[in-house]
C-alpha positions as CSV (number, residue, x, y, z in Angstrom):
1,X,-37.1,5.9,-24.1
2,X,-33.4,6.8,-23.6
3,X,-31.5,8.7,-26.6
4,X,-28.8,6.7,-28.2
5,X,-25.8,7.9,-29.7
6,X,-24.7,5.6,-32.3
7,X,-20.5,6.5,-33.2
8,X,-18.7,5.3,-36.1
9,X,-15.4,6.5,-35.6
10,X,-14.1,5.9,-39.5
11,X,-10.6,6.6,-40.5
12,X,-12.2,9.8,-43.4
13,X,-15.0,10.8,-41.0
14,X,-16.5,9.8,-37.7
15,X,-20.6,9.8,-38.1
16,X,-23.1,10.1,-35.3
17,X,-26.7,9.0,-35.5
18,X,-28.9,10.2,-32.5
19,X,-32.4,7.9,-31.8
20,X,-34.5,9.7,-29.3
21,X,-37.8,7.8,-28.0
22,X,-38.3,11.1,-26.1
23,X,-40.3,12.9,-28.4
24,X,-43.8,12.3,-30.2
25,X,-42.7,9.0,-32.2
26,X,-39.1,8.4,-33.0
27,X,-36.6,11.2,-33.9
28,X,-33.3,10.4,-35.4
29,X,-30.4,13.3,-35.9
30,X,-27.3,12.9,-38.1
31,X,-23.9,14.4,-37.9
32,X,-20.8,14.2,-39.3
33,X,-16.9,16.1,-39.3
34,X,-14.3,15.4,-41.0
35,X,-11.2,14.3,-39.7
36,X,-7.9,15.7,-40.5
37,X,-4.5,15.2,-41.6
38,X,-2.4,14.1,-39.1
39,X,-1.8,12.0,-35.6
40,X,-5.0,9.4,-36.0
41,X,-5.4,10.1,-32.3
42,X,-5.4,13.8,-32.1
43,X,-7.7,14.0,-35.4
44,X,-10.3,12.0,-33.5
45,X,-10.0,13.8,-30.4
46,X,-10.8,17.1,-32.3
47,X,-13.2,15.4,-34.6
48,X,-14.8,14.4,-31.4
49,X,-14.6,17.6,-30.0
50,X,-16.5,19.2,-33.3
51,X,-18.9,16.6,-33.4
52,X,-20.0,17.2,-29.5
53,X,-21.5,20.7,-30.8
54,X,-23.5,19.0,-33.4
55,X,-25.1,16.6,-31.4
56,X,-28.0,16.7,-28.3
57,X,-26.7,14.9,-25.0
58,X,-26.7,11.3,-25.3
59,X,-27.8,8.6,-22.2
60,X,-26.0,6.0,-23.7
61,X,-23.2,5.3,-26.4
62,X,-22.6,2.1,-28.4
63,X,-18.9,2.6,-30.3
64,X,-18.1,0.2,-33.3
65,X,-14.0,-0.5,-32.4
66,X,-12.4,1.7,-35.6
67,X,-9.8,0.0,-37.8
68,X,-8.8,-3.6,-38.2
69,X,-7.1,-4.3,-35.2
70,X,-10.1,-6.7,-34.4
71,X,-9.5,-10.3,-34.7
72,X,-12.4,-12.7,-35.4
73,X,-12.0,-16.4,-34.8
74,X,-15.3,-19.3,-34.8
75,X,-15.5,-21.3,-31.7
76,X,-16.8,-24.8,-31.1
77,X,-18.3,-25.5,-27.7
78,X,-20.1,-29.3,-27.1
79,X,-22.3,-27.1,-24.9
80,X,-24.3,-23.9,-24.4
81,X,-24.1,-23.0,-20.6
82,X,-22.6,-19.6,-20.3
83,X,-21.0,-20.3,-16.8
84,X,-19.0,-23.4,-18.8
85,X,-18.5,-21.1,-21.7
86,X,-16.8,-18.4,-19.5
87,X,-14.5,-20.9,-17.7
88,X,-13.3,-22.6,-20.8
89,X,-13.7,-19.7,-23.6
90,X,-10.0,-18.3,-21.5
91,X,-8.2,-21.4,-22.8
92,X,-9.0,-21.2,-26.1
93,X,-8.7,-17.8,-26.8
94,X,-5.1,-18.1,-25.7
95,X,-4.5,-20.7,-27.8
96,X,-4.8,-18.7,-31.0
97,X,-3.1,-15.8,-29.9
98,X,0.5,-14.7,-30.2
99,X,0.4,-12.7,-27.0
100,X,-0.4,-13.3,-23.4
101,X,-4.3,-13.7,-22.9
102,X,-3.6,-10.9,-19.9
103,X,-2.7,-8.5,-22.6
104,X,-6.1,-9.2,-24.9
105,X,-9.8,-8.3,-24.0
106,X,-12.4,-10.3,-26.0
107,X,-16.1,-11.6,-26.1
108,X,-17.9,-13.6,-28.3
109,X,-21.6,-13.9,-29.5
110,X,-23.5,-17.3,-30.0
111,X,-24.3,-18.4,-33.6
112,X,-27.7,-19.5,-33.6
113,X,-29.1,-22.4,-31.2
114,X,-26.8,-25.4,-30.1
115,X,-27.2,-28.4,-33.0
116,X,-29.1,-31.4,-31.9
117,X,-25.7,-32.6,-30.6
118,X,-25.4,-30.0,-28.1
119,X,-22.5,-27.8,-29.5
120,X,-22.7,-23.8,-29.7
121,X,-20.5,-22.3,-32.5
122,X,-19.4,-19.2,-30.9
123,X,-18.0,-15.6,-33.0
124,X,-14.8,-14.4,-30.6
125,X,-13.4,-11.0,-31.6
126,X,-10.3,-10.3,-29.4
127,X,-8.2,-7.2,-29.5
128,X,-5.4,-5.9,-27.5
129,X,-5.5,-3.8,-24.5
130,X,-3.3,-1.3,-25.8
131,X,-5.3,-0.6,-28.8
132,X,-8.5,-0.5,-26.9
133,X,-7.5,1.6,-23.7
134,X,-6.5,5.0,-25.6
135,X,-9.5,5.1,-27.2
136,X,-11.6,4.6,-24.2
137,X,-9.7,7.2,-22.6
138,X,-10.1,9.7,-25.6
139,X,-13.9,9.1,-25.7
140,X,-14.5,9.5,-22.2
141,X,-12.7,12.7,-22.7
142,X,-14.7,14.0,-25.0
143,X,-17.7,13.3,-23.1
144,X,-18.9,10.2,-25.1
145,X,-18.1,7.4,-22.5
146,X,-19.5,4.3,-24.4
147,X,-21.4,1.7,-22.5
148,X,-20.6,-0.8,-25.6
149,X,-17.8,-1.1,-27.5
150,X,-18.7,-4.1,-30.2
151,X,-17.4,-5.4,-33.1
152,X,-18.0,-3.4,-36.6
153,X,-19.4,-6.3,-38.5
154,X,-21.3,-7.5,-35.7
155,X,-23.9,-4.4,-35.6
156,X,-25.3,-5.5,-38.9
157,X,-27.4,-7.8,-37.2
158,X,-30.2,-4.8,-36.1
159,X,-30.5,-4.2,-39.8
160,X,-30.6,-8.0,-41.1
161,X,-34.4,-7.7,-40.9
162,X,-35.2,-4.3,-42.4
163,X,-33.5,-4.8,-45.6
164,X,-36.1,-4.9,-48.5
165,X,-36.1,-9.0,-49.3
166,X,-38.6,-10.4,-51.2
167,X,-41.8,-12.5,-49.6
168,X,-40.8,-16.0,-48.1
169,X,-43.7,-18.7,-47.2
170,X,-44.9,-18.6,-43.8
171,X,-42.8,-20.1,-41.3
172,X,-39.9,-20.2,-43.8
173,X,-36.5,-18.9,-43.1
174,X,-35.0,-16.0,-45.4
175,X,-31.7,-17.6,-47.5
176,X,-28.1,-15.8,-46.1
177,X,-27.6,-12.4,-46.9
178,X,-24.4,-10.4,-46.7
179,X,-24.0,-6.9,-45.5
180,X,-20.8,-5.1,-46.8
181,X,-19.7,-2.2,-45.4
182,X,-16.6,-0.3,-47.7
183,X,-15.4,2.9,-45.7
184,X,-12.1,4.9,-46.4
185,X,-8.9,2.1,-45.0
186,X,-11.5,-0.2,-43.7
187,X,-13.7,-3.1,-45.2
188,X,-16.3,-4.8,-43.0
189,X,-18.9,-8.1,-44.0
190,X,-21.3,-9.4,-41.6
191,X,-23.4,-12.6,-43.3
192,X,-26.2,-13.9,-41.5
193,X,-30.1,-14.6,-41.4
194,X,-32.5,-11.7,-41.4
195,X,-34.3,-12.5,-38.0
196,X,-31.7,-14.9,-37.1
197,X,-28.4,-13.0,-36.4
198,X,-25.4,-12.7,-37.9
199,X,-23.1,-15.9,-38.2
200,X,-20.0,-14.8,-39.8
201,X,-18.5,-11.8,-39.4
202,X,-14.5,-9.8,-40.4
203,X,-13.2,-6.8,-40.8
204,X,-10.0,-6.0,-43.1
205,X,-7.7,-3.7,-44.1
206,X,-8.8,-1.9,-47.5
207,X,-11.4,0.2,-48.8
208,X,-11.9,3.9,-50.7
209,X,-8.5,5.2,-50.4
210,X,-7.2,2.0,-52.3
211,X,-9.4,3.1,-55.1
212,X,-7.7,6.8,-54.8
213,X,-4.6,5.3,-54.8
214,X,-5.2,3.3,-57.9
215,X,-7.1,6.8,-59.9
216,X,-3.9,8.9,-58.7
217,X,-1.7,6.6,-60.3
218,X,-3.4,6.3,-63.6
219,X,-4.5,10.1,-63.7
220,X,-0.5,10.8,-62.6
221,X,-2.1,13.1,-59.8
222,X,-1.8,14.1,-56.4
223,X,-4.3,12.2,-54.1
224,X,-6.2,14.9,-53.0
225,X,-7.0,15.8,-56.2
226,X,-7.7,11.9,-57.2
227,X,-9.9,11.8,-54.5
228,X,-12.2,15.1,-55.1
229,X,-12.5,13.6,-58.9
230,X,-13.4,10.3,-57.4
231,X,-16.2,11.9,-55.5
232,X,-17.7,14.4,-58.3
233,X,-16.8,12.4,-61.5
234,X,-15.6,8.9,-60.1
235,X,-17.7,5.9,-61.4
236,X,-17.6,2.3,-62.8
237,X,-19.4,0.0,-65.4
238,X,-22.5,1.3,-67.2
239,X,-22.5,4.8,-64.5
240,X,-19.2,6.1,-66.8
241,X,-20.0,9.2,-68.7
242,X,-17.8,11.2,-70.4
243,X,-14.7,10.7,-72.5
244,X,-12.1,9.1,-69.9
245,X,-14.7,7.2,-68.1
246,X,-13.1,4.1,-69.5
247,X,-9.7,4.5,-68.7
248,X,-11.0,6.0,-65.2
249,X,-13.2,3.3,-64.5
250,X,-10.4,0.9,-65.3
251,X,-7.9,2.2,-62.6
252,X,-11.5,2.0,-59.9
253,X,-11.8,-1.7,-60.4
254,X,-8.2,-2.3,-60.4
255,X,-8.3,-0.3,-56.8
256,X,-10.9,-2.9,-56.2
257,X,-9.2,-6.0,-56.4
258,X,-7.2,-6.5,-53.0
259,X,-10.8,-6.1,-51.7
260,X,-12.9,-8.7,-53.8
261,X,-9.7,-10.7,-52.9
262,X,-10.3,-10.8,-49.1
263,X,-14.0,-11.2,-50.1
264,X,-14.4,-14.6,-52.2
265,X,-12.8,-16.6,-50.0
266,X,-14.8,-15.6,-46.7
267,X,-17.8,-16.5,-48.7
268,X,-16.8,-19.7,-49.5
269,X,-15.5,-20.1,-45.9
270,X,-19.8,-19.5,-44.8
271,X,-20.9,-21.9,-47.5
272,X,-18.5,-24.8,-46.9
273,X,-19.3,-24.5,-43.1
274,X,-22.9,-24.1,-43.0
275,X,-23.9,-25.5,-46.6
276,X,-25.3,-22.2,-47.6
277,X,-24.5,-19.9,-50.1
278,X,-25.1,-16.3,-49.9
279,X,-27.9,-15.1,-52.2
280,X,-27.7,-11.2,-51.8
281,X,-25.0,-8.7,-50.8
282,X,-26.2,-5.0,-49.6
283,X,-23.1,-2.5,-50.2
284,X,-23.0,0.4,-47.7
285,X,-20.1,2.7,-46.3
286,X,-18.9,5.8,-48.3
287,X,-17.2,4.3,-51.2
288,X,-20.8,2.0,-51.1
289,X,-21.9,5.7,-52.8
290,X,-19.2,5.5,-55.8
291,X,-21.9,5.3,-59.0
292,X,-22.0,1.8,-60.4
293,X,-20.2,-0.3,-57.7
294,X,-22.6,-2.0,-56.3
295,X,-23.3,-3.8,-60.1
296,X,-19.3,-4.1,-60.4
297,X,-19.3,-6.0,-57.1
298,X,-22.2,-8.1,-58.1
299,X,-21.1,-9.1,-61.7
300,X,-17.0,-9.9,-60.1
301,X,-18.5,-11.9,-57.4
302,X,-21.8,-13.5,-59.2
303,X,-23.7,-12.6,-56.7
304,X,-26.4,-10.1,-56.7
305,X,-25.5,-6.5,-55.2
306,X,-26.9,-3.5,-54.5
307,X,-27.1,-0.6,-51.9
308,X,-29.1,-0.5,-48.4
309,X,-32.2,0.7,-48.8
310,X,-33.8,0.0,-45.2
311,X,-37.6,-0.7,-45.0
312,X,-39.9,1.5,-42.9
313,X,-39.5,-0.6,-40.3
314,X,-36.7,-0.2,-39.3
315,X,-37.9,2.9,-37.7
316,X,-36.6,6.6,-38.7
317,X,-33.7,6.6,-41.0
318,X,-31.6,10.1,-40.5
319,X,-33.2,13.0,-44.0
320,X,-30.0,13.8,-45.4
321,X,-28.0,10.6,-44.7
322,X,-26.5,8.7,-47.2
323,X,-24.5,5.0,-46.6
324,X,-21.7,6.3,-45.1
325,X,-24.4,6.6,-42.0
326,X,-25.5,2.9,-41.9
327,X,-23.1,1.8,-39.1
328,X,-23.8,4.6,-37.2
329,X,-27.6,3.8,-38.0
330,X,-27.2,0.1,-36.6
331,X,-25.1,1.0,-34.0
332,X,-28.0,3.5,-32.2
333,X,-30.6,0.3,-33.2
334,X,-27.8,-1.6,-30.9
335,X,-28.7,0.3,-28.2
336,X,-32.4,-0.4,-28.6
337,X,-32.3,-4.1,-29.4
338,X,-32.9,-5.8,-26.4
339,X,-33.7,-10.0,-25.1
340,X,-32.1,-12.6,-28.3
341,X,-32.3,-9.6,-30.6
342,X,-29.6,-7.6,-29.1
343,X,-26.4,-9.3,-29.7
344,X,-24.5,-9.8,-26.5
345,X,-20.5,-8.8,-27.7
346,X,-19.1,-6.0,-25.4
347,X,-15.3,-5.6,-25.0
348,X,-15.7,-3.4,-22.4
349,X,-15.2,-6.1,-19.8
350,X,-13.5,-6.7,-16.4
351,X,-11.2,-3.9,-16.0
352,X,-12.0,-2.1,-18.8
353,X,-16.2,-2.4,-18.2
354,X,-18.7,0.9,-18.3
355,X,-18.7,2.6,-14.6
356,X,-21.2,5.0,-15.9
357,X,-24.9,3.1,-15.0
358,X,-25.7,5.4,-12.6
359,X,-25.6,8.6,-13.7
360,X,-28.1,6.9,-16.2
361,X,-29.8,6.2,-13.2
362,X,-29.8,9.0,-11.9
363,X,-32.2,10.7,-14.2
364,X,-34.7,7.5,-13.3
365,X,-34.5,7.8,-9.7
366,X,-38.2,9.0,-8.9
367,X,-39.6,5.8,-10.9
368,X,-37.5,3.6,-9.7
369,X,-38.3,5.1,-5.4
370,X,-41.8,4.7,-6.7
371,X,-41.3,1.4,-8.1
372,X,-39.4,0.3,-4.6
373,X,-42.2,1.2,-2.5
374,X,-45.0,-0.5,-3.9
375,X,-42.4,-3.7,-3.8
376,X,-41.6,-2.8,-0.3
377,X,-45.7,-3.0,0.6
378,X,-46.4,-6.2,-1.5
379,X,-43.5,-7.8,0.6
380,X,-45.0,-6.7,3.9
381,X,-48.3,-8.1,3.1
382,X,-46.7,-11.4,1.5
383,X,-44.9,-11.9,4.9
384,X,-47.9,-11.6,7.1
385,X,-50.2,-13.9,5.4
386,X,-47.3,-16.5,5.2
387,X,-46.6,-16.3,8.7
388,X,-49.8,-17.1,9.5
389,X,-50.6,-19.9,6.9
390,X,-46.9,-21.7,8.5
391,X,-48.2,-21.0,12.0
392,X,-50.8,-23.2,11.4
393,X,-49.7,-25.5,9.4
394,X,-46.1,-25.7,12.2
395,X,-48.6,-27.0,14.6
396,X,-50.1,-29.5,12.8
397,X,-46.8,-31.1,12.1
398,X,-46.0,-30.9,16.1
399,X,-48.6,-33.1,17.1
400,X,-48.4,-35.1,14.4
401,X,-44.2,-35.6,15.3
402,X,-45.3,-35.7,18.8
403,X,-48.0,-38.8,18.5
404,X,-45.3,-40.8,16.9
405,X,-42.7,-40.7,19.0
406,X,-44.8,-41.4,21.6
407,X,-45.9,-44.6,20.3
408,X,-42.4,-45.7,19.4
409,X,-40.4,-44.0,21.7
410,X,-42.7,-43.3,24.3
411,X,-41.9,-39.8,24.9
412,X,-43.1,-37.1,23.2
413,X,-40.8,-34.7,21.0
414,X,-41.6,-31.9,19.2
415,X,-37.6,-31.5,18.1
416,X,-37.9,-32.6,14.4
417,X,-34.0,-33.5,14.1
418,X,-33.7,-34.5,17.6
419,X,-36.7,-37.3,16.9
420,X,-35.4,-38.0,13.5
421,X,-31.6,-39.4,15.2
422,X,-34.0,-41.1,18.2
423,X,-35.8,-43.0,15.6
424,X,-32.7,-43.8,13.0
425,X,-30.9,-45.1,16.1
426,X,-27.9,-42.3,15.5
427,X,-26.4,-42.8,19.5
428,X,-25.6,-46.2,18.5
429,X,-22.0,-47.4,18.1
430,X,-23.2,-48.8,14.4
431,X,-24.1,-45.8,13.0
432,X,-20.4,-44.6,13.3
433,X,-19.8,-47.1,11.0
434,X,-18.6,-45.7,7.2
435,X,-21.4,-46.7,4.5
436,X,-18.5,-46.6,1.8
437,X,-14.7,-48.2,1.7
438,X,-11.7,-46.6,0.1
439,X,-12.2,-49.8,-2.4
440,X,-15.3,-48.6,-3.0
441,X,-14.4,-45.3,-3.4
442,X,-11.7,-46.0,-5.9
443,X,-14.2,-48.3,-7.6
444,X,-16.8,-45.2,-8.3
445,X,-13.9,-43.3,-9.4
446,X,-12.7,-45.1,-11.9
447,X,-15.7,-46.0,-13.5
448,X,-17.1,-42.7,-14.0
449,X,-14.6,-41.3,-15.8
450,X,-15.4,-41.6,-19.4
451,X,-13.8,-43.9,-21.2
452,X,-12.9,-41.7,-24.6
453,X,-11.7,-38.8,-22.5
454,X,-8.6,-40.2,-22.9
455,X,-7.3,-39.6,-19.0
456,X,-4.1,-40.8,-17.4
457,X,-4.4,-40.3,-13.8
458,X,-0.9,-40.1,-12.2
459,X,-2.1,-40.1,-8.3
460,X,-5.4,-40.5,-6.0
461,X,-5.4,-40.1,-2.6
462,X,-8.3,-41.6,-0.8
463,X,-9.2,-41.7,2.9
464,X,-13.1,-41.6,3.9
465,X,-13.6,-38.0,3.8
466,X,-11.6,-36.8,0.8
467,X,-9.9,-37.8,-2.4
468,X,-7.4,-36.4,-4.4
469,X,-6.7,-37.0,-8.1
470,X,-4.5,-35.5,-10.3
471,X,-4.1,-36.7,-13.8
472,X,-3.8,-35.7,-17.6
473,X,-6.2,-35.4,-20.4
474,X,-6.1,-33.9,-24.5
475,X,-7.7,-30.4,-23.5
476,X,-10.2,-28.5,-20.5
477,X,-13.4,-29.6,-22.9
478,X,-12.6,-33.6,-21.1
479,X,-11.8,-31.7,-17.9
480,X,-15.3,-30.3,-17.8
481,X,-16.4,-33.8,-19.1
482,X,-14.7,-35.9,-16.4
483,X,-16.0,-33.3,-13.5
484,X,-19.7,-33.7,-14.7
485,X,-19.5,-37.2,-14.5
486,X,-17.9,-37.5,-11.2
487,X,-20.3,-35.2,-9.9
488,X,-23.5,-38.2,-10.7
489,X,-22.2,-39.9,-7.8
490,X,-24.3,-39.5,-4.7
491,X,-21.6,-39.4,-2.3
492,X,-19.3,-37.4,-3.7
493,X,-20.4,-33.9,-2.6
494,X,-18.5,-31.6,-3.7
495,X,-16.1,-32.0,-6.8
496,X,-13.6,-29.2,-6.8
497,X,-11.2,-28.2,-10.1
498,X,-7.4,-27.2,-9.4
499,X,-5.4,-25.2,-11.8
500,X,-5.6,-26.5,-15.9
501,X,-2.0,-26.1,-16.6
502,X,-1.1,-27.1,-20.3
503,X,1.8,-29.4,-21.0
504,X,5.3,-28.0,-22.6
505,X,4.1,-29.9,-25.9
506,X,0.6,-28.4,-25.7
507,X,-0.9,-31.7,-26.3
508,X,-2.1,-32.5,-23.1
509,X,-3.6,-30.7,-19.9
510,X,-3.0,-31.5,-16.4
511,X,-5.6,-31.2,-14.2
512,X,-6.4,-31.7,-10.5
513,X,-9.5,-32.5,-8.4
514,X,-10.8,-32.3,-4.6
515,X,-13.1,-34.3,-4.0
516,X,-15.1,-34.4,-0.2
517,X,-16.9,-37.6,0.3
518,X,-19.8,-37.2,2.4
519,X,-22.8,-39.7,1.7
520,X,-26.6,-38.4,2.0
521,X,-28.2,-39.6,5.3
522,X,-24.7,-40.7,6.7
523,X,-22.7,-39.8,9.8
524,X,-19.5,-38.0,9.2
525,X,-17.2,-40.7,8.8
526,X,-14.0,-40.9,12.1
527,X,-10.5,-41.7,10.7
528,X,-8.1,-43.4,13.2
């Protein structure tokens, strides 16, 4: 099995969790540096730099994008087909963005299975390129090229299933959990189903250095100092001990706030749309470890709270780590996960997608020369024993083609397509005759197009062997409705989309179709 790197790149620290299947069972190695004070770029870079010494050589890396630069938006598809969903997703991605969609790089992962309507809900996290491409560039100079780069929230979904829930009836599904990651500047919630996947997902701005803030204010200190208190006496609710525990915990949970703030209403957001309430929230990250949060949370929010605490199954959980090293944990499990348990989000796309695969493959070459081989000989032998099963049963059909057209045509011919015209008649002047009008034509035209796409079409160009339509319609979901119904018609072959341009007002989308006529069994119809 390949060793994966798992890299949170937090804002305080970045963590590393190395799985390797290498070695007798599984082996997991944790790391961690400290970044600095200074340029956020050049702290990671040496952060990275540090952290390359601490680590064994990685095959593959899976990245969590740092900060909240992120954007998350729900999607609603009436279908499921991922060639439909990556010609439409474009348009309405760029319809909820305030910058050109040539400037963002996005992906999205399925929620569940499509309803018994047909429609996918879709999670799309878009970020721009200009945020994205530094970083790829520093990683790759520090030697940890990432195959994925996925969303923070999103990785969650490898642990959903090894958190410690209690027994449900067999064949039952477990209620909504949340996971809630609190790290330094940066708060992260996936909610979801354990076995299921994730189906909400943000990231914000807020986290352990608002709680500093707050503590430096009250203790009139200088952060630093806040923050080293924070970390050997800091704690809230029943954890307080000692004689300004009270007036400390205070200042905590009023640093607390802006983040319970962002959190209530994206749990109501999950209930009103899937009429399910969250029943559990598991509290992770490195202000997760403040004494006493996890209650705080639970009693502000009335939901019970409390910290990971991954079963054994989950595999081999880094000696040492606490939950500042979740994300990195479930980012390595990222890299294992693999069919519908691996969640499919990857910014690096297009332009920006890994060009590392083969020096992966590299290290694999001997199996896979092996592997070619024995392919290459089951291919041989496949080929011979067809050949001779078709030579057989070739001239079978020959004498059989051969005894009919001697007793219709009374000549033999062994031609298949030459005897098939004899016999239709095909070198007779009527079989240059069209089977299909421009009337009729227009006719199946018209009546295929649905009648609640709500289409206004403002040309069509007919003759027998190609039509042209251009029209308008509310958005590219009635495009795609209009060209699958035009397609049921037998004779119209091939049904070609123009350029979707959008209208001034945005309310409407112009579109344009090439259709070529060309009926099955039928001459090519002659104009003149």
């Amino acid at each position: 099995m390949a060793r994966i790197l798992g890299l949170d790149l937090g804002s305080y620290s970045i963590k590393g969790v190395l799985l390797d299947g290498a070695r007798t069972g599984a082996h997991a190695t944790f790391a961690e540096v400290r970044r600095g004070e200074g340029d956020r770029m050049e702290t990671l870079k040496a952060a990275l730099a540090e952290l390359k010494g601490k680590l064994p050589a990685a095959d593959q890396v899976i990245v969590a994008l740092p900060g909240p630069t992120l954007a998350t938006h729900v999607v609603t598809l009436p279908f499921s087909d991922p060639k439909r969903i990556e010609a439409t997703l474009p348009f309405e991605v760029e319809g909820q963005l305030p910058f050109d969609l040539d400037e963002a790089a996005y992906d999205y992962q399925p929620v569940g299975a499509p309803g018994p309507d047909g429609k996918l809900e879709l999670l799309v996290g878009v970020v721009r390129k200009t945020d994205l491409s530094p970083l790829l560039e520093a990683l790759a100079e520090a030697g940890f090229d990432p195959r994925v780069i996925t969303h923070p929230a999103m990785a969650y979904q490898n642990v959903l299933a090894h958190l410690p829930l209690p027994e449900v009836a067999e064949g039952a599904q477990h209620p909504p959990v949340a996971v809630l990651d609190i790290g330094h500047e940066r708060t992260s919630l996936a909610i979801g189903v354990p076995g299921l996947g994730v189906e909400l997902v943000r990231t914000f701005s807020g986290g352990g250095k608002d709680l500093t803030r707050a503590l430096a204010q009250e203790l009139r200190t200088e952060p630093l100092e806040a923050a080293h208190w924070k970390e050997t006496e800091g704690a809230v609710g029943d954890a307080t001990v000692g004689p300004d525990a009270a007036r400390t915990a205070g200042a905590l949970v009023r640093g607390l706030q802006p983040i319970l703030r962002e959190l209530r209403p994206s749990l109501k957001s999950y209930t009103a749309r899937t009429r399910r309430s969250v029943t559990r929230i598991f509290l992770c990250g490195g202000t997760g470890q403040l004494p006493g949060l996890a209650d705080q949370i639970g009693r502000d929010l009335g939901i019970p709270c409390e910290t990971v605490r991954l079963r054994e199954s989950a595999g081999v959980f880094p000696e040492g780590a606490g939950l500042s090293a979740v994300e990195a944990y479930a980012l390595a499990l990222r890299g294992q996960a693999a069919g519908s348990k691996a969640p499919r989000f990857n910014l690096r796309r297009g332009a920006l997608a890994f060009q590392g695969h083969y020096d992966y493959l590299r290290e694999k070459v001997g199996r896979l020369a092996a592997f070619a081989a024995t392919l290459l000989v089951l291919l041989i032998g496949f080929g011979f024993v067809r050949n001779a099963v078709l030579s057989q049963g070739e001239a079978k059909v020959d004498d059989q083609l051969c005894s009919t057209t001697k007793k219709v045509l009374g000549t033999c011919e062994k031609n298949y397509d030459r005897a098939l015209n004899m016999l239709r008649g095909e070198k007779s002047p009527a079989a240059a005759l069209p089977q299909v009008s421009a009337l009729n034509l227009l006719a199946e035209l018209t009546s295929r197009i649905p009648a609640d796409a709500h289409a206004e079409l403002d040309q069509i160009t007919i003759d027998l062997n190609r039509i042209s339509v251009r029209g308008q319609t509310v958005n590219s979901t009635q495009v795609d409705r209009i060209t699958t119904a035009l397609k049921t018609y037998k004779c119209f072959k091939d049904v070609k989309e123009g350029k979707l341009e959008r209208s001034k007002d945005g309310q409407h989308m112009s579109f344009r179709f090439d259709i070529q006529v060309e009926c099955p069994g039928a001459p090519a119809p002659t104009e003149g």
